[in-house]
TORPA-4810 file (N, C-alpha, C, O; in nm, 3 decimals):
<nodes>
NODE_1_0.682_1.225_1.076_0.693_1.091_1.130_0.777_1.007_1.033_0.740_0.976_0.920_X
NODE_2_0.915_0.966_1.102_0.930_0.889_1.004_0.953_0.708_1.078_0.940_0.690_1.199_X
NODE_3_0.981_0.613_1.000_1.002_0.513_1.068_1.098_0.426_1.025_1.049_0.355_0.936_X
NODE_4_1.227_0.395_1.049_1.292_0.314_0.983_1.330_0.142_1.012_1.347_0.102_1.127_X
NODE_5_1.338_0.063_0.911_1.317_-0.080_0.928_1.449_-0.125_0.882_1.509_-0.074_0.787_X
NODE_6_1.496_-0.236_0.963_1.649_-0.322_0.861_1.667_-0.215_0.728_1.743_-0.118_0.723_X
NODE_7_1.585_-0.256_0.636_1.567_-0.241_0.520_1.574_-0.140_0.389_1.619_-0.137_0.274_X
NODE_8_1.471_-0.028_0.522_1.376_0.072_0.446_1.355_0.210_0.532_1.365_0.187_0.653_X
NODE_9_1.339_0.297_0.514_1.328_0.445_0.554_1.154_0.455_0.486_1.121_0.438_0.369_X
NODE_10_1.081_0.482_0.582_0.926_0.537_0.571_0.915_0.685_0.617_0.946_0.739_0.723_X
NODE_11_0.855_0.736_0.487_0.881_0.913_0.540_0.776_0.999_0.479_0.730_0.963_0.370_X
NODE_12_0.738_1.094_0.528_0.636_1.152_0.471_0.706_1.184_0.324_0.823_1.159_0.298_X
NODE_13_0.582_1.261_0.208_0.588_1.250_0.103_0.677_1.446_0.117_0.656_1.540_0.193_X
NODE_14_0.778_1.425_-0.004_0.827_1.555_-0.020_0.821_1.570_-0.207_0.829_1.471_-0.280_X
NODE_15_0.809_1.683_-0.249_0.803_1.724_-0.387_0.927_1.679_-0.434_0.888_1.634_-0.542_X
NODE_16_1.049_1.658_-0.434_1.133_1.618_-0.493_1.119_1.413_-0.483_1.219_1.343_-0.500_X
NODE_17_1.035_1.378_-0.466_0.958_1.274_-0.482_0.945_1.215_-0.598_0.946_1.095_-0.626_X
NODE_18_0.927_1.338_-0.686_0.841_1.295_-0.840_0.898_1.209_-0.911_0.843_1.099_-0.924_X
NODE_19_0.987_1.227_-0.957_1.085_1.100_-1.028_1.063_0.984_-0.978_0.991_0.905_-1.040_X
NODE_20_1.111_0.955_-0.879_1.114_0.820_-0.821_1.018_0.765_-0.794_1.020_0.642_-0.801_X
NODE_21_0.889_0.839_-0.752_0.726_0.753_-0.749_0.659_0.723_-0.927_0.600_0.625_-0.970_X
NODE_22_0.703_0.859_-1.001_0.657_0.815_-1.152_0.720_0.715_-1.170_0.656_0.624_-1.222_X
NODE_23_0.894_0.681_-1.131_0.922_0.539_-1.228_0.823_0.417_-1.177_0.813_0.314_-1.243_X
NODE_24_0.741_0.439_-1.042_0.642_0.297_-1.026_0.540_0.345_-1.094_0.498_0.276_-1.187_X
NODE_25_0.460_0.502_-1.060_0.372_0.444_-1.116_0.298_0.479_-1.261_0.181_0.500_-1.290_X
NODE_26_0.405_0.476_-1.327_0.428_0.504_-1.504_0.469_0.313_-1.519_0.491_0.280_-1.636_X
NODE_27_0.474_0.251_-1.462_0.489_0.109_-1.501_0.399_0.035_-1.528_0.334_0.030_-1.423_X
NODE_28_0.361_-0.014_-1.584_0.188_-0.097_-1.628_0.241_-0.204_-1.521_0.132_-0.251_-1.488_X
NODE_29_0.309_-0.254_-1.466_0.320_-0.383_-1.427_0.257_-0.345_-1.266_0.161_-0.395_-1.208_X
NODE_30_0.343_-0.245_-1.227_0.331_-0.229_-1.053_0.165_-0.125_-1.100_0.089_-0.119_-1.003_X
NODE_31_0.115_-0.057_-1.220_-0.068_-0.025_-1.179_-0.163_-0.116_-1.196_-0.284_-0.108_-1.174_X
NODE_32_-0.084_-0.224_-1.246_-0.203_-0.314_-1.308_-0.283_-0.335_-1.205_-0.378_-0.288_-1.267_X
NODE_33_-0.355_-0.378_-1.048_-0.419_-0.343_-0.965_-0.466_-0.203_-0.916_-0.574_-0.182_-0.861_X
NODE_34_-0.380_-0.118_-0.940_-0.409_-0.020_-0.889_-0.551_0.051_-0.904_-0.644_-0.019_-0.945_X
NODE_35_-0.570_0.159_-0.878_-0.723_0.208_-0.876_-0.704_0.309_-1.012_-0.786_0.400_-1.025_X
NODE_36_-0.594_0.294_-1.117_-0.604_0.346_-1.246_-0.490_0.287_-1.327_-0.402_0.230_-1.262_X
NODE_37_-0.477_0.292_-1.466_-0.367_0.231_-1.503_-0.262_0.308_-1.463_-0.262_0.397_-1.378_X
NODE_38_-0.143_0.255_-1.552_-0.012_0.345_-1.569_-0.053_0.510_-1.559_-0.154_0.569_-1.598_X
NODE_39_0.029_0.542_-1.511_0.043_0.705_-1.564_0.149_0.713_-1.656_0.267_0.680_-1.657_X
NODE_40_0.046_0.783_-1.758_0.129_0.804_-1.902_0.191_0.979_-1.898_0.251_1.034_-1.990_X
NODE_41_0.170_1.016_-1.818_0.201_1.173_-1.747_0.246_1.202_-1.658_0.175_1.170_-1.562_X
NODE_42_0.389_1.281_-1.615_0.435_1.296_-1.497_0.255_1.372_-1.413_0.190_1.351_-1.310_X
NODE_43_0.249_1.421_-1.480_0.144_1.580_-1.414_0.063_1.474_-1.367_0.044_1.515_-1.252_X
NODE_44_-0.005_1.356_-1.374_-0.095_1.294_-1.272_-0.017_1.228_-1.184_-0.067_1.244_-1.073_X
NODE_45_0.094_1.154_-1.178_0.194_1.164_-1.088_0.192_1.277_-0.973_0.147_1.275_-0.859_X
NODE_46_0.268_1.390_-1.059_0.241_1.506_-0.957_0.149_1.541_-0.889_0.188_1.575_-0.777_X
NODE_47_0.015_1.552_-0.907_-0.127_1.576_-0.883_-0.127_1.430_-0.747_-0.199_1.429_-0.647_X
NODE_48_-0.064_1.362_-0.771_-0.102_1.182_-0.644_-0.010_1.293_-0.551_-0.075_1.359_-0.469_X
NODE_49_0.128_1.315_-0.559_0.222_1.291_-0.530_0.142_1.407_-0.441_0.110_1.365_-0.330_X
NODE_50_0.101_1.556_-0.469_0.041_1.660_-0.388_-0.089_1.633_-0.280_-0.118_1.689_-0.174_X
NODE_51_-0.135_1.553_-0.333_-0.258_1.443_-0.258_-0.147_1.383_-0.139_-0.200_1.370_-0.029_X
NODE_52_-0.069_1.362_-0.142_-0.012_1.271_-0.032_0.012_1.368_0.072_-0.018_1.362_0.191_X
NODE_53_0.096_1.499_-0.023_0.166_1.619_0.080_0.077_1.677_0.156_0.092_1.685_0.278_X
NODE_54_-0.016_1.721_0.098_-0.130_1.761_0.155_-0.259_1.708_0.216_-0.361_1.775_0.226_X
NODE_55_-0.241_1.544_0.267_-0.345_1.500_0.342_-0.326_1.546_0.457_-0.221_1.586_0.506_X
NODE_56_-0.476_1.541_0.520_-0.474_1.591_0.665_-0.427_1.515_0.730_-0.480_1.407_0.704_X
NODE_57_-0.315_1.501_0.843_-0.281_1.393_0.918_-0.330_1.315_1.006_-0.305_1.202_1.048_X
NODE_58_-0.448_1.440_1.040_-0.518_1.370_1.171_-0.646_1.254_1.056_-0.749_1.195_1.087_X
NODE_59_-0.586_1.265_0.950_-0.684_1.148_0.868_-0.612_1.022_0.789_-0.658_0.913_0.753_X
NODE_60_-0.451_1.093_0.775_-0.421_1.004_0.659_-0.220_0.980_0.775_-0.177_1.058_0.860_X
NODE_61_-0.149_0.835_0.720_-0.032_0.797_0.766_0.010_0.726_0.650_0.005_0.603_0.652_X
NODE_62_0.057_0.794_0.535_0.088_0.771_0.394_0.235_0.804_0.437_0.259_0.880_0.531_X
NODE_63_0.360_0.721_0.342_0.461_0.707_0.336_0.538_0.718_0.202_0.480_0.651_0.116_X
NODE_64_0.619_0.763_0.168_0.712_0.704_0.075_0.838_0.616_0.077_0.945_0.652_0.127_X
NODE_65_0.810_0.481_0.009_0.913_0.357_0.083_1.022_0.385_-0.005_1.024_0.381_-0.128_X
NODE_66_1.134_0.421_0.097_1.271_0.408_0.003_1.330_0.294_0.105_1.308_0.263_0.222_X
NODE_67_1.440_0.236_-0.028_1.529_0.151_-0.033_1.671_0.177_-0.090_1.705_0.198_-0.206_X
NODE_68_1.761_0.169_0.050_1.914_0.211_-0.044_1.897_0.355_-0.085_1.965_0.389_-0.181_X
NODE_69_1.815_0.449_-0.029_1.799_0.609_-0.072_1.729_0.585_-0.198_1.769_0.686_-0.255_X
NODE_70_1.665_0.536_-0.270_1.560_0.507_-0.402_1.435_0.548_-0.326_1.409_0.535_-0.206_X
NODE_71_1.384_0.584_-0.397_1.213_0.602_-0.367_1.193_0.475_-0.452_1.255_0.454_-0.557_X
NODE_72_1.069_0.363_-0.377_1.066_0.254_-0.423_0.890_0.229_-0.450_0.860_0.131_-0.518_X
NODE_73_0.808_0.294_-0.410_0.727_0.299_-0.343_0.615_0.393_-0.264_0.653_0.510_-0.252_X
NODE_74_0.525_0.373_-0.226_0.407_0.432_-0.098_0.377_0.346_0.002_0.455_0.251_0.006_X
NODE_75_0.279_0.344_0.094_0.261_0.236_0.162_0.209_0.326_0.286_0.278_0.409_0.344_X
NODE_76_0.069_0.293_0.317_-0.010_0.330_0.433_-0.129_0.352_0.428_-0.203_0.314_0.336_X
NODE_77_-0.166_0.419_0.532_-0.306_0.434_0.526_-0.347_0.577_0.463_-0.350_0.665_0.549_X
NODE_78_-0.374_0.613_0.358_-0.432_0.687_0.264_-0.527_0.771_0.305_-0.527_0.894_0.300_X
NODE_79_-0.624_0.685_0.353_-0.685_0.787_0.453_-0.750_0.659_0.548_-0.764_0.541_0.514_X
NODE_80_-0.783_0.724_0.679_-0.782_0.610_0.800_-0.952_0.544_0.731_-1.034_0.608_0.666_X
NODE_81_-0.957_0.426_0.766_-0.865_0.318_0.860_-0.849_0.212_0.698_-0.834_0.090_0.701_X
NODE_82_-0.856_0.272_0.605_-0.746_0.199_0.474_-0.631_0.245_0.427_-0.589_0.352_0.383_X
NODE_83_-0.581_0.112_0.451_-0.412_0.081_0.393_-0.415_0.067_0.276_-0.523_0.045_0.222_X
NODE_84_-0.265_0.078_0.182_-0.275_0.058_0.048_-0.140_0.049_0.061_-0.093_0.027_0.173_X
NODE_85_-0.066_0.063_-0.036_0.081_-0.010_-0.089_0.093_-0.028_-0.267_0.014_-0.069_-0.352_X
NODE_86_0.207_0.014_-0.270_0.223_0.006_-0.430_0.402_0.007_-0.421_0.463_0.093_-0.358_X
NODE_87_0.482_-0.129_-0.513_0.655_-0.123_-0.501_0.642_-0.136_-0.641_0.552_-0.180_-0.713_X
NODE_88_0.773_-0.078_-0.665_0.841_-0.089_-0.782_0.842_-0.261_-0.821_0.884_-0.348_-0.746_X
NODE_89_0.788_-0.282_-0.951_0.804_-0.403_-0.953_1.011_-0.493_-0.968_1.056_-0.607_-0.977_X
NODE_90_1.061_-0.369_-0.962_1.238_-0.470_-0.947_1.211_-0.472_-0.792_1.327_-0.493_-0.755_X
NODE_91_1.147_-0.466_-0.690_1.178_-0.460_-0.551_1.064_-0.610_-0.464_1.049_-0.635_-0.344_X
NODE_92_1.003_-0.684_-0.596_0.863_-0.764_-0.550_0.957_-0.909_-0.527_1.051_-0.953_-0.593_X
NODE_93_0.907_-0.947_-0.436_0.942_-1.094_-0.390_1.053_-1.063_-0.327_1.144_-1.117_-0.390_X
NODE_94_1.110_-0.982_-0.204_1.203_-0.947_-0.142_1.125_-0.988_0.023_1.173_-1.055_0.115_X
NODE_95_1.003_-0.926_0.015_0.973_-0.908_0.137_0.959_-0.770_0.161_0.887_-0.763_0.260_X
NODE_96_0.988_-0.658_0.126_0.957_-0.520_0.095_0.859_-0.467_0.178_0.849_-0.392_0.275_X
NODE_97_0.771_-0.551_0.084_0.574_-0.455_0.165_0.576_-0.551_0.253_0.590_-0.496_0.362_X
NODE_98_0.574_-0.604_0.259_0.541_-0.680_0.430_0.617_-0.619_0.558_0.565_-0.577_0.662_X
NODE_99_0.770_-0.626_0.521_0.878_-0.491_0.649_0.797_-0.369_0.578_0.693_-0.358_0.644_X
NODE_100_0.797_-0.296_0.499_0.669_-0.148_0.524_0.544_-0.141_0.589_0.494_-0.051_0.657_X
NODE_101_0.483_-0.305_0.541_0.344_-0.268_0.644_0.346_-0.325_0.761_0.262_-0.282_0.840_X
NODE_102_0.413_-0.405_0.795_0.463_-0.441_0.936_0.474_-0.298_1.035_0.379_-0.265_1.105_X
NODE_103_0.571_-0.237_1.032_0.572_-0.132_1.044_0.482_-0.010_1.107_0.481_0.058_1.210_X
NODE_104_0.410_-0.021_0.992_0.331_0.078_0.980_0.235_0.072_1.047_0.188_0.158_1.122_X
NODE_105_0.193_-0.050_1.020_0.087_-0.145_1.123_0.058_-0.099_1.269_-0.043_-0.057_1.327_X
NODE_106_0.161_-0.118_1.298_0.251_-0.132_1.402_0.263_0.002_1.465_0.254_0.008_1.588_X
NODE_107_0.284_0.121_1.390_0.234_0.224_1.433_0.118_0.292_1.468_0.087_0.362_1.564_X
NODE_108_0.035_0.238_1.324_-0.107_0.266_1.357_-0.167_0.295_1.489_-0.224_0.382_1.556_X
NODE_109_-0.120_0.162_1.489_-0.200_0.109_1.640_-0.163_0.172_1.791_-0.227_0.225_1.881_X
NODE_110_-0.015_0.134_1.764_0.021_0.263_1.879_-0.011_0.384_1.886_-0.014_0.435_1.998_X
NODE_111_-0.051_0.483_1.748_-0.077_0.598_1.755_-0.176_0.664_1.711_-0.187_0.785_1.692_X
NODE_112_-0.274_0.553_1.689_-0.447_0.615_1.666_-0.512_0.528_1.769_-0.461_0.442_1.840_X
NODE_113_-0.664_0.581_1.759_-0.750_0.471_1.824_-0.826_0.327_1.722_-0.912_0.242_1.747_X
NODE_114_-0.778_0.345_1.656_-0.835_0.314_1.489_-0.887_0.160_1.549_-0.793_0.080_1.542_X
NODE_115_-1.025_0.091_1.611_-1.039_-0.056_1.632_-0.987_-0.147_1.500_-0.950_-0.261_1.531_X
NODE_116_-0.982_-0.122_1.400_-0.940_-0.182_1.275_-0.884_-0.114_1.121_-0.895_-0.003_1.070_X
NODE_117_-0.839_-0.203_1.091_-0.768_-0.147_0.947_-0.853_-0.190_0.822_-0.939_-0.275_0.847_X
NODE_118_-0.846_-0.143_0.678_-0.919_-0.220_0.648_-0.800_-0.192_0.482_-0.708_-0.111_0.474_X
NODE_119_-0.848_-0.293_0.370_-0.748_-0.268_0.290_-0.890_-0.350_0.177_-0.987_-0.417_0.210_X
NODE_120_-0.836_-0.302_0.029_-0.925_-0.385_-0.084_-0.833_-0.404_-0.206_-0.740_-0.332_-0.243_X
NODE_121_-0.879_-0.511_-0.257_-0.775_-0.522_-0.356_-0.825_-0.633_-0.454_-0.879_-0.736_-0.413_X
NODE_122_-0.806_-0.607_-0.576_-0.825_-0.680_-0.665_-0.888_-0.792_-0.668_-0.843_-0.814_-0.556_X
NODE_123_-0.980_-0.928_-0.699_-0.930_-1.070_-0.669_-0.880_-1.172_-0.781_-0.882_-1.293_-0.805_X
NODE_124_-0.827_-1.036_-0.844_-0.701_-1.126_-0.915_-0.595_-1.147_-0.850_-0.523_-1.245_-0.869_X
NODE_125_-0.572_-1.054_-0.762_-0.409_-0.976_-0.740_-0.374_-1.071_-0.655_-0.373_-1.017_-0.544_X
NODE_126_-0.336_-1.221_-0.643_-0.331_-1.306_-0.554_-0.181_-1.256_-0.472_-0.187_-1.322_-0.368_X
NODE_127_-0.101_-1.206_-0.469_-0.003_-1.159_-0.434_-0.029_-1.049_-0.323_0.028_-1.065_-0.215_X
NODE_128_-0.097_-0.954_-0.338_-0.136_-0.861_-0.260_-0.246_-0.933_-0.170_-0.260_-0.909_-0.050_X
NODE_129_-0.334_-1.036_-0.252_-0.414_-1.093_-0.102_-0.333_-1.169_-0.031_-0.338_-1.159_0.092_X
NODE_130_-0.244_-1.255_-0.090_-0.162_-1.331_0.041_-0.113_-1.248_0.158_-0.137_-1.252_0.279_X
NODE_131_-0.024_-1.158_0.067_0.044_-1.011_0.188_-0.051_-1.040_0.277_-0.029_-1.107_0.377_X
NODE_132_-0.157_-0.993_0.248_-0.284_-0.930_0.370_-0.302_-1.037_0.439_-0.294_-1.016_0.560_X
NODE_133_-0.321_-1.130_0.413_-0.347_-1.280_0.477_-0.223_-1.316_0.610_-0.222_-1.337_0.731_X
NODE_134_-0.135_-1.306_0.506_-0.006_-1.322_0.596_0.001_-1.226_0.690_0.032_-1.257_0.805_X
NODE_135_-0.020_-1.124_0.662_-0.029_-0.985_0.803_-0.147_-0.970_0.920_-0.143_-0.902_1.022_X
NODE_136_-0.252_-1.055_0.870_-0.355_-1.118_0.970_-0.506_-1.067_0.938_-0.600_-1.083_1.015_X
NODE_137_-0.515_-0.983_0.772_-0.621_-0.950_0.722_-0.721_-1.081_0.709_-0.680_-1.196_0.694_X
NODE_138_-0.849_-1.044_0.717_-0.977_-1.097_0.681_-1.035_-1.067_0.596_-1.054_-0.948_0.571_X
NODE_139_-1.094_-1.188_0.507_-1.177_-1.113_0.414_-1.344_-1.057_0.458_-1.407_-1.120_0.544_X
NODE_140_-1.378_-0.989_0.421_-1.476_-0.904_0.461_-1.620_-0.912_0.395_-1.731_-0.897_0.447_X
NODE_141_-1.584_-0.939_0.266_-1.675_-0.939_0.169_-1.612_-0.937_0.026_-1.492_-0.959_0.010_X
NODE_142_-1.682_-0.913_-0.060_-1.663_-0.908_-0.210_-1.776_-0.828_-0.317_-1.897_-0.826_-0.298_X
NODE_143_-1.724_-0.781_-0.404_-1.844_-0.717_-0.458_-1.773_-0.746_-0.619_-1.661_-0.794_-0.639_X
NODE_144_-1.860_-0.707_-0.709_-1.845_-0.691_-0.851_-1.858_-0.579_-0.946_-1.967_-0.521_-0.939_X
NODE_145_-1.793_-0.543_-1.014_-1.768_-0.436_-1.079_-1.773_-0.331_-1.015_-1.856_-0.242_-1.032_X
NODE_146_-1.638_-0.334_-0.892_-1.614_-0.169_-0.849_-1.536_-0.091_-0.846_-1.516_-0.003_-0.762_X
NODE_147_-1.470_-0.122_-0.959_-1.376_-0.027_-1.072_-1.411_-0.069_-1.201_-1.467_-0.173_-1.235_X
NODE_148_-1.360_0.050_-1.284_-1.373_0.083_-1.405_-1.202_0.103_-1.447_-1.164_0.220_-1.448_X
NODE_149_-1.122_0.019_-1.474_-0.981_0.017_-1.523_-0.928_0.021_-1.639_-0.860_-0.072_-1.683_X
NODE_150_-0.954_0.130_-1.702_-0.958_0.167_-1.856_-1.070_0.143_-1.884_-1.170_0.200_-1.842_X
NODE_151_-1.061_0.009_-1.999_-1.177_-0.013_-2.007_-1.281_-0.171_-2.000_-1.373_-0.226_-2.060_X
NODE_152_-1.194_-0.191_-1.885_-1.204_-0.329_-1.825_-1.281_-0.327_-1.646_-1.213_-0.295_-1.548_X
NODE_153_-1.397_-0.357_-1.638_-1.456_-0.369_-1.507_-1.356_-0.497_-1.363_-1.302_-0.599_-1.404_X
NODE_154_-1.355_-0.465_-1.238_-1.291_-0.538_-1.212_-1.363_-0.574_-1.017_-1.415_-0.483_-0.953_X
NODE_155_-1.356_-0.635_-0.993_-1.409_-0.703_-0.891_-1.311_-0.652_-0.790_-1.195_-0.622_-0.819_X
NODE_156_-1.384_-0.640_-0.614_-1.286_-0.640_-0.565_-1.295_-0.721_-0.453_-1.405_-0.772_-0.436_X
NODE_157_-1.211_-0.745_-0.376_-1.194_-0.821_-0.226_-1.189_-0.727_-0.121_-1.108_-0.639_-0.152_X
NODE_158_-1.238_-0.707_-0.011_-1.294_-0.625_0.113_-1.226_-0.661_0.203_-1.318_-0.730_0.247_X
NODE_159_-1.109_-0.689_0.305_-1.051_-0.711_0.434_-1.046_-0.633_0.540_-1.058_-0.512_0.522_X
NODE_160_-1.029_-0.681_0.657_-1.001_-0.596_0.771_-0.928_-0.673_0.878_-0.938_-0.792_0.907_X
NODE_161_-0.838_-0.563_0.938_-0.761_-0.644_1.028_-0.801_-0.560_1.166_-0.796_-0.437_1.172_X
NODE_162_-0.839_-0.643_1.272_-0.881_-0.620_1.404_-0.730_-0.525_1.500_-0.607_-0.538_1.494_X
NODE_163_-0.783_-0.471_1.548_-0.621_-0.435_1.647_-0.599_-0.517_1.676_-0.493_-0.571_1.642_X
NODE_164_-0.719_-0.595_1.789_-0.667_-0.693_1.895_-0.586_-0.813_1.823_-0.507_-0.873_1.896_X
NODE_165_-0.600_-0.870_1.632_-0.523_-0.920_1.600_-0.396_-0.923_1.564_-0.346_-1.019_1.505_X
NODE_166_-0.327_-0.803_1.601_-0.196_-0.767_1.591_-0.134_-0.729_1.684_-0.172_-0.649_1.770_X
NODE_167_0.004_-0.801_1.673_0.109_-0.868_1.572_-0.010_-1.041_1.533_-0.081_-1.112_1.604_X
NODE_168_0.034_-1.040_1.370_-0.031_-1.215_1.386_0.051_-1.302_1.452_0.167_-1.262_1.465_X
NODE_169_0.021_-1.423_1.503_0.111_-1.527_1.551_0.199_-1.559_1.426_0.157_-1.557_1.310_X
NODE_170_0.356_-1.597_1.473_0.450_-1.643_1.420_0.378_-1.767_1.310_0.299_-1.856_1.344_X
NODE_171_0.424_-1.744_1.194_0.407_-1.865_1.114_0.251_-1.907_1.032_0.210_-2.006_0.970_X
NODE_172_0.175_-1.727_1.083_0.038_-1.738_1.036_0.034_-1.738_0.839_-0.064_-1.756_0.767_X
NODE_173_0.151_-1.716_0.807_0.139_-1.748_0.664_0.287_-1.708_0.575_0.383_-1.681_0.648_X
NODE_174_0.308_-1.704_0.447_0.390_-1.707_0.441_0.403_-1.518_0.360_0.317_-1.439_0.321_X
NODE_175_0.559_-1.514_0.367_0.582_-1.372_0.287_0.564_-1.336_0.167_0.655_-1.300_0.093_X
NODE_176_0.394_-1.345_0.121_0.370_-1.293_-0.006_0.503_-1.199_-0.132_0.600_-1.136_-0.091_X
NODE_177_0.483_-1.208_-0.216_0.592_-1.108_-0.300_0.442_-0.994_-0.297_0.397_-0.974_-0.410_X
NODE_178_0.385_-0.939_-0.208_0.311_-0.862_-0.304_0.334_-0.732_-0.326_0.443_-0.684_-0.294_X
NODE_179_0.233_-0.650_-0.387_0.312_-0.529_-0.483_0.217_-0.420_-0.481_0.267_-0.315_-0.519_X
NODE_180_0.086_-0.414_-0.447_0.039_-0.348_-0.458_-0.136_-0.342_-0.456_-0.189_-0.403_-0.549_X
NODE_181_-0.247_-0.257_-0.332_-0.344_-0.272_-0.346_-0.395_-0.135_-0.309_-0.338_-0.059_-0.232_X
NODE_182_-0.541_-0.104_-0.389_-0.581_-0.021_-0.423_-0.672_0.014_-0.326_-0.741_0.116_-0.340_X
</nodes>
C-alpha cells in the first residue's frame, strides 16, 4: 500500500531503510518524546526497522515518510487502532505530519472498520498535542508515570479520534509543527 501526497510518498517499510530512519532516530531531538531515547546503535534501529517489516497487516498500517526521495520519517498506526509519527527534526514546522497523517487517516477509515483511532503522547510535547487537536483528536484521559525515559519518569496524554469525526471541519485548528508521538 502505498499513498502519495503533494509532498510525500507513504510506503511500507523496506531494509534498505536503515540509514535514513537511524538519521531520525539516533537524534535526541526528534526521541525526546518518543517511547525511548536516541538510538545510540544502528542494531536497535534495525531491530524497529524489522518490527515494522514484519507487522501483521491485518493489525498494523505503518509507513515510511519520504520527502524529495529522503526517508524522513514513520507515521501510522503501529498497531490498530494507535497512530504514532516521528520526522526528522530539519523537516518540523513544514506541515509534514499533518499531510502524512491526513492521509493516512484518511485511509484508515476507508479501509478498516476501526470506530476510532487513538494516539498518546507526552504532556510536554505541546507540538505533537496540537497536531492531534488540529486533526480532530480528543483528549481521553491522562495518567502519571507511564514511561520510564532513561532515567526520567514521564506522564502521558490519552486521545482518540471518532470516525464519524473525520475529515475535521475547515479551520478546527491550526498546523501544529509537530514531530513526533509515542
Amino acid at each position: 500500500m502505498i499513498i502519495a501526497t503533494p509532498r510525500l510518498l507513504l510506503r511500507p517499510a523496506r531494509p534498505d531503510d536503515l540509514a535514513g530512519l537511524h538519521a531520525v532516530m539516533s537524534d535526541p531531538r526528534a526521541m525526546r518524546y518518543w517511547s525511548c531515547p536516541a538510538h545510540g546503535d544502528i542494531g536497535q534501529t534495525r531491530a524497529f526497522l524489522q518490527g515494522m517489516i514484519d507487522a501483521p497487516r491485518d493489525q498494523s498500517c505503518d509507513f515510511i515518510v519520504e520527502h524529495r526521495g529522503r526517508v524522513i520519517g514513520k507515521a501510522g498506526a503501529w498497531r490498530y487502532p494507535e497512530l504514532g509519527f516521528i520526522l526528522h527534526p530539519e523537516m518540523w514546522g513544514q506541515g509534514l505530519a499533518r499531510e502524512a497523517l491526513s492521509a493516512i487517516i484518511t485511509r484508515l477509515f476507508a479501509t478498516t472498520t476501526l470506530p476510532r483511532l487513538t494516539a498518546e503522547a507526552d504532556q510536554r510535547n505541546a507540538a505533537s498535542l496540537g497536531l492531534l487537536g488540529a486533526l480532530g483528536f480528543h483528549e481521553t484521559g491522562r495518567a502519571a508515570n507511564t514511561l520510564l525515559w532513561g532515567d526520567e519518569w514521564c506522564d502521558s496524554v490519552y486521545l482518540a479520534l471518532e470516525r464519524g469525526h473525520w475529515p475535521p471541519p475547515p479551520g478546527a485548528g491550526p498546523a501544529a509543527p509537530g514531530h513526533n508521538s509515542r
